[in-house]
C-alpha positions as CSV (number, residue, x, y, z in Angstrom):
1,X,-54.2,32.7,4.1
2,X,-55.8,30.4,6.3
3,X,-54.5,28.5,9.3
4,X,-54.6,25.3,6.9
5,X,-52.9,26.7,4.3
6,X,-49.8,28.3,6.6
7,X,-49.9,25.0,8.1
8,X,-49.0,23.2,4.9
9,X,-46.7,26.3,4.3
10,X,-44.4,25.5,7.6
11,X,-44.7,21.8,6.9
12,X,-43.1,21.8,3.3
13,X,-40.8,24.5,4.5
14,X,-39.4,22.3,7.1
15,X,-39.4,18.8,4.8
16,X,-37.5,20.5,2.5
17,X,-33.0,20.0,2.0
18,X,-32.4,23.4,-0.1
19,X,-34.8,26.3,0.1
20,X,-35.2,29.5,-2.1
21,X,-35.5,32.7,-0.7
22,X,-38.8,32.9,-1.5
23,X,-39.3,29.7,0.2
24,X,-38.2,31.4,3.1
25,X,-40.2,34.5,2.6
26,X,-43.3,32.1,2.9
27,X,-42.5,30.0,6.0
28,X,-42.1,33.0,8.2
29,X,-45.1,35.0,6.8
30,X,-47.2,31.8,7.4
31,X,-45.2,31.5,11.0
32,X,-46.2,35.2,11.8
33,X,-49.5,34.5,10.4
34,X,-50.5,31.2,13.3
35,X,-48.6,33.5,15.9
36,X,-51.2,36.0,15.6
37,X,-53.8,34.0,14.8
38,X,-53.0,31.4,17.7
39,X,-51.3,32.9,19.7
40,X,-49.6,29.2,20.5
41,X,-45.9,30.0,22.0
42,X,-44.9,26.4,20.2
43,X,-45.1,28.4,17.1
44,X,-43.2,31.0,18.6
45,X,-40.3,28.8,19.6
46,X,-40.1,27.5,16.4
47,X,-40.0,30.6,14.3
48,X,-37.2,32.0,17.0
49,X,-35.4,28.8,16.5
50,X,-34.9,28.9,12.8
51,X,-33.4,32.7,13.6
52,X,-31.1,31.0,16.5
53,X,-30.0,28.5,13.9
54,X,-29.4,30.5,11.2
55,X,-27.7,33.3,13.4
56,X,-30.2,36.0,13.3
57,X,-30.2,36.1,17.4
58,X,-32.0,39.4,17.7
59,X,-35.1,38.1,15.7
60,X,-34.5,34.9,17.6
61,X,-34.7,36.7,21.1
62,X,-37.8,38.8,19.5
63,X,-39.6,35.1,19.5
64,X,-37.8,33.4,22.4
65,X,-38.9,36.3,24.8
66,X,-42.9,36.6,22.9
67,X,-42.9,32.9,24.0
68,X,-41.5,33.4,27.8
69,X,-44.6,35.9,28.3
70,X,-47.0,32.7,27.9
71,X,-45.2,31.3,31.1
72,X,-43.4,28.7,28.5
73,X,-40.6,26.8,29.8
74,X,-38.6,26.0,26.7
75,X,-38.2,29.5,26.3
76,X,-36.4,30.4,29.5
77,X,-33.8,27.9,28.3
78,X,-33.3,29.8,25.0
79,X,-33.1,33.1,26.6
80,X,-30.5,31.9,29.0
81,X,-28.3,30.9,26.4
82,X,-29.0,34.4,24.5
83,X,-27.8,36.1,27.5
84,X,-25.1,33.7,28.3
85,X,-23.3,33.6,25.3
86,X,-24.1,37.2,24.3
87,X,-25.7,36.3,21.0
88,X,-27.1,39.9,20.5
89,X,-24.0,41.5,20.6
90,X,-24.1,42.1,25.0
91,X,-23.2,39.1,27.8
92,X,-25.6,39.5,30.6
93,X,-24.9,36.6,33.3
94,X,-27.7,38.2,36.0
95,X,-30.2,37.1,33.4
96,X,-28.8,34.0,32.3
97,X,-28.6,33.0,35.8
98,X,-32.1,34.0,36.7
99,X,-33.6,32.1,33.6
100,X,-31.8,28.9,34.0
101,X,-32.8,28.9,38.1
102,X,-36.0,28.8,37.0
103,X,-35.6,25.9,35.3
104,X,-33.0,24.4,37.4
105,X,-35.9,24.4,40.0
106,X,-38.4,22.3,37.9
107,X,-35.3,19.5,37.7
108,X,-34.5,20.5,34.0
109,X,-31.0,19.0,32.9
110,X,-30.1,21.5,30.8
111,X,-30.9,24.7,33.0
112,X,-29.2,23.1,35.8
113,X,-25.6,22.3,33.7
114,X,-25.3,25.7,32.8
115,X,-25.9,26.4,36.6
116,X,-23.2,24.5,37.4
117,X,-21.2,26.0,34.6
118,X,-22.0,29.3,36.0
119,X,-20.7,28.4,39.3
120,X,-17.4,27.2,37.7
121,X,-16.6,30.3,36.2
122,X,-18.1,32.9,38.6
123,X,-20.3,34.5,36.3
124,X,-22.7,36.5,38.2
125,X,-22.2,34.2,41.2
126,X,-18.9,33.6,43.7
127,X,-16.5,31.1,41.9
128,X,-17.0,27.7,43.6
129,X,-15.5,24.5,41.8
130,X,-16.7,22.2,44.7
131,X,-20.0,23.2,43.9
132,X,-19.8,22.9,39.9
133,X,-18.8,19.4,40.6
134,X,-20.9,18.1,42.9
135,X,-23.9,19.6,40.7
136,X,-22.5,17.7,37.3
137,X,-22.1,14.6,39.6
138,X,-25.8,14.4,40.9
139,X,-27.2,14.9,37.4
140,X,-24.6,12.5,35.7
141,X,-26.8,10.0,37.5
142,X,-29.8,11.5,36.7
143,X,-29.6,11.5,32.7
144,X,-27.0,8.4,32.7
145,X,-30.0,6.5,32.1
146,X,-31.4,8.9,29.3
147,X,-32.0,7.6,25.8
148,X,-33.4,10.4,23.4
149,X,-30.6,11.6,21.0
150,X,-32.0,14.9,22.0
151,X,-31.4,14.7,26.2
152,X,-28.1,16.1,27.5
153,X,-26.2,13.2,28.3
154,X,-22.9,14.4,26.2
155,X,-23.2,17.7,27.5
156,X,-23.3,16.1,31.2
157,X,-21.0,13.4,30.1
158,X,-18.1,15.3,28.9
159,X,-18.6,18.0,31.8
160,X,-18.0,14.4,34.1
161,X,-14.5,13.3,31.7
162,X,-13.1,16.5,32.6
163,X,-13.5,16.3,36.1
164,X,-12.2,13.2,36.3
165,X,-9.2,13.8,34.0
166,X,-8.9,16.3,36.5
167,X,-8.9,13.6,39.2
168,X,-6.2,11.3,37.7
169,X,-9.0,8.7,36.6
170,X,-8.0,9.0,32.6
171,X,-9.8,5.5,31.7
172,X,-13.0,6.5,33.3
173,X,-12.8,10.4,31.3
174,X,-11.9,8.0,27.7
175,X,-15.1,5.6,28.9
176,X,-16.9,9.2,28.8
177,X,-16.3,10.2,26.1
178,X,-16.3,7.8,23.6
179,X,-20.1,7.2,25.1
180,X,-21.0,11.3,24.3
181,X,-19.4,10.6,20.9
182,X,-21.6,7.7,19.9
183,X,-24.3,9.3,21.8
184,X,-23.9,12.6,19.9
185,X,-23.1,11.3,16.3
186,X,-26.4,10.0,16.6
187,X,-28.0,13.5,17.7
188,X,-26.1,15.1,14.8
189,X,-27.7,12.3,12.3
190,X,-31.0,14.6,12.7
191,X,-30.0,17.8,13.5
192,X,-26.3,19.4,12.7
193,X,-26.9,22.5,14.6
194,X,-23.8,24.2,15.2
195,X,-23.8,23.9,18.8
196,X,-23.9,20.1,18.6
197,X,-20.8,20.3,16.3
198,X,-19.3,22.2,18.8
199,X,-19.7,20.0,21.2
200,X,-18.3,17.0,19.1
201,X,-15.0,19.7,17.6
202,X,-14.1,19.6,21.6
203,X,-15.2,16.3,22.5
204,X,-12.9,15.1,19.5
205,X,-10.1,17.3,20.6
206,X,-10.4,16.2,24.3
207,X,-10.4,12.9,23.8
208,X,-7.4,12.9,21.4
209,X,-5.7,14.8,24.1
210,X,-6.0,11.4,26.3
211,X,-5.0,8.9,23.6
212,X,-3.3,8.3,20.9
213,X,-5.3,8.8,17.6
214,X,-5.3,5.4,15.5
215,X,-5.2,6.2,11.6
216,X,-6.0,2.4,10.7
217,X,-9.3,2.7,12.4
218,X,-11.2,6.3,12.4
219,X,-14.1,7.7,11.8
220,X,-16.3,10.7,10.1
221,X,-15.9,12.3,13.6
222,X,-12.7,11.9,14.0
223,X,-11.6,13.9,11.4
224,X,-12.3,17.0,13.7
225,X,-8.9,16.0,14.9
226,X,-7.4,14.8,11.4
227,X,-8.1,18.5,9.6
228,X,-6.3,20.5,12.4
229,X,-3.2,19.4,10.9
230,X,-1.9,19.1,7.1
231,X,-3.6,15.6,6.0
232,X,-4.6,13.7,2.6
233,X,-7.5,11.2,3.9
234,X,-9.9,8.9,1.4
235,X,-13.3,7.2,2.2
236,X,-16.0,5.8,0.5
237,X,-19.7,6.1,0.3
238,X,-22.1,4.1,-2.2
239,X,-18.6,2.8,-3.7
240,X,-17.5,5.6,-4.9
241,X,-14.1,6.9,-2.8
242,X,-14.1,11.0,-2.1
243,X,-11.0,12.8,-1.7
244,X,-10.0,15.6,1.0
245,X,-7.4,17.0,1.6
246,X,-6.1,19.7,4.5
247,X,-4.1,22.5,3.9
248,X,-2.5,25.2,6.3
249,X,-3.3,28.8,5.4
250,X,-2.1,31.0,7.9
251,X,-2.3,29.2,11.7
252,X,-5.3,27.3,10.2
253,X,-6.1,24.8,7.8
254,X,-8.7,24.9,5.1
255,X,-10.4,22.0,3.9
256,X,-10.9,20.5,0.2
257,X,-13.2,18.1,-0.2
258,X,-14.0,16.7,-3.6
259,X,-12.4,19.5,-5.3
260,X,-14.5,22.0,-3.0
261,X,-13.0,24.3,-0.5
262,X,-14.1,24.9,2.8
263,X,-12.3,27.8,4.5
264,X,-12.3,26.0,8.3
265,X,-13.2,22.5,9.3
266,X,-16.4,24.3,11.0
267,X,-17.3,24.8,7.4
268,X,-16.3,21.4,6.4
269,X,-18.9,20.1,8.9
270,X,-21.4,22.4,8.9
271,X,-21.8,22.2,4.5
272,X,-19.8,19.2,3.5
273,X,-22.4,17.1,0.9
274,X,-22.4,14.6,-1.6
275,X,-24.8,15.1,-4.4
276,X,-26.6,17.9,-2.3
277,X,-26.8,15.5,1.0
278,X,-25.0,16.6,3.7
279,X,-22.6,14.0,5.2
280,X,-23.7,14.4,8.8
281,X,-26.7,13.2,7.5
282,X,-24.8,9.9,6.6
283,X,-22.1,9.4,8.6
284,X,-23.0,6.1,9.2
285,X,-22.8,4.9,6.2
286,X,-19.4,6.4,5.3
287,X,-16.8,3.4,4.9
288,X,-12.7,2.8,4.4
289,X,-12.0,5.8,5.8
290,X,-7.6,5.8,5.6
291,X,-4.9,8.5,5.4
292,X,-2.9,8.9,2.1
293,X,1.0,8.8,2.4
């Protein structure tokens, strides 16, 4: 194999909707193939983040970490969410901490949230709330002005509508959020990571906490709220209406959509397709959406 040829490997591998396990077999031998000849910690972020994404977190931290020994700053990001979150199985806030300071100290957005986060739970460091807020205030300014799908304005954004629900100022946390939602569905449109359905499953749930939820005008996104509870909802796409339906099981509902069952609304999300495309990837052009009596 040459450097070419695993090139054009990684590049099909990534244009592609479905893959084979073989086709995976052959993306991360020609990924393993440019780490070793390159030695480019890019590459290395990239292999790790297919792992992340598709939960393999201890291959992922294999990468993440191989990347962080070339001094590069993505990396330290990843790592502190390995260690914040626990993905490998152990929680380890001295690390996170110490990872996302060193970001949080060359002005990155995201290193310096989950500072602040940090500081609102007292993980690793003393619980201070006054802190956590004045640190999401100073950045709210700092990324309000951010346009990239990919910069944390929701993240920053929501963090803000909850202080300020907390501070009686309800029509400022709705303002918020709505802004993350748009801001996010766009995100999503390109990347339907699970974190970033995460963050719209309780941005959605937030929001509908402060308001009432209006079944004559919803959308895709707002069905986060819609399958938590026993509905029949219709909506179109290319003029053809699709079906689905929610269903307690248990304390939980599970999902049908076009006569296929999902077994949470995560699931519905993360897989839901029509004709093999997912519907994240076209939420915008989903139409009519309306609840069945």
């Amino acid at each position: 194999m040459t450097v070419k040829e695993a090139r054009k490997i990684v590049q099909s591998f990534d244009e592609r909707k479905k893959v084979t396990e073989d086709d995976v077999f052959m993306f991360t031998e020609a990924m393993n193939f440019l780490i070793e000849e390159e030695h480019d910690p890019r590459d290395m972020m990239w292999l790790g983040g297919y792992y992340y994404e598709i939960r393999k977190f201890d291959l992922a931290l294999k990468y993440y970490e191989m990347a962080a020994s070339y001094d590069h700053d993505p990396a330290y990001e990843c790592l502190g969410y390995i260690w914040y979150y626990g993905r490998t199985g152990e929680k380890d806030y001295k690390k996170a901490y110490e990872y996302f300071s060193k970001l949080m100290k060359k002005g990155d957005p995201v290193a310096t949230y989950k500072v602040a986060d940090m500081y609102k739970n007292g993980y690793y460091v003393a619980k201070d709330q006054a802190r956590y807020e004045q640190i999401i205030e100073d950045l709210f300014h700092k990324v309000s002005k951010m346009t990239n799908v990919f910069d944390p304005v929701p993240e920053v954004f929501t963090r803000l509508a909850r202080i300020r629900e907390d501070q009686g100022k309800k029509k400022e946390a709705v303002k918020l959020y709505r802004y993350s939602k748009d801001f996010l569905a766009q995100r999503i449109t390109h990347n339907a990571f699970f974190g970033n359905l995460n963050i719209m499953k309780w941005l959605i749930d937030d929001l509908y906490e402060l308001i009432d939820f209006d079944e004559d005008d919803f959308d895709f996104y707002d069905l986060y709220y819609l399958l938590k509870s026993p509905h029949k909802i219709s909506f179109k796409y290319d003029g053809k209406t699709h079906d689905l339906e929610s269903v307690m099981e248990g304390n939980d509902c599970t999902v049908c959509f076009d006569g296929k069952w999902f077994y949470t609304r995560d699931d519905f999300f993360k897989d839901g397709c029509i004709d093999d495309v997912k519907l994240t990837s076209i939420a915008d052009d989903l139409y009519g959406f309306r609840v069945e009596a």
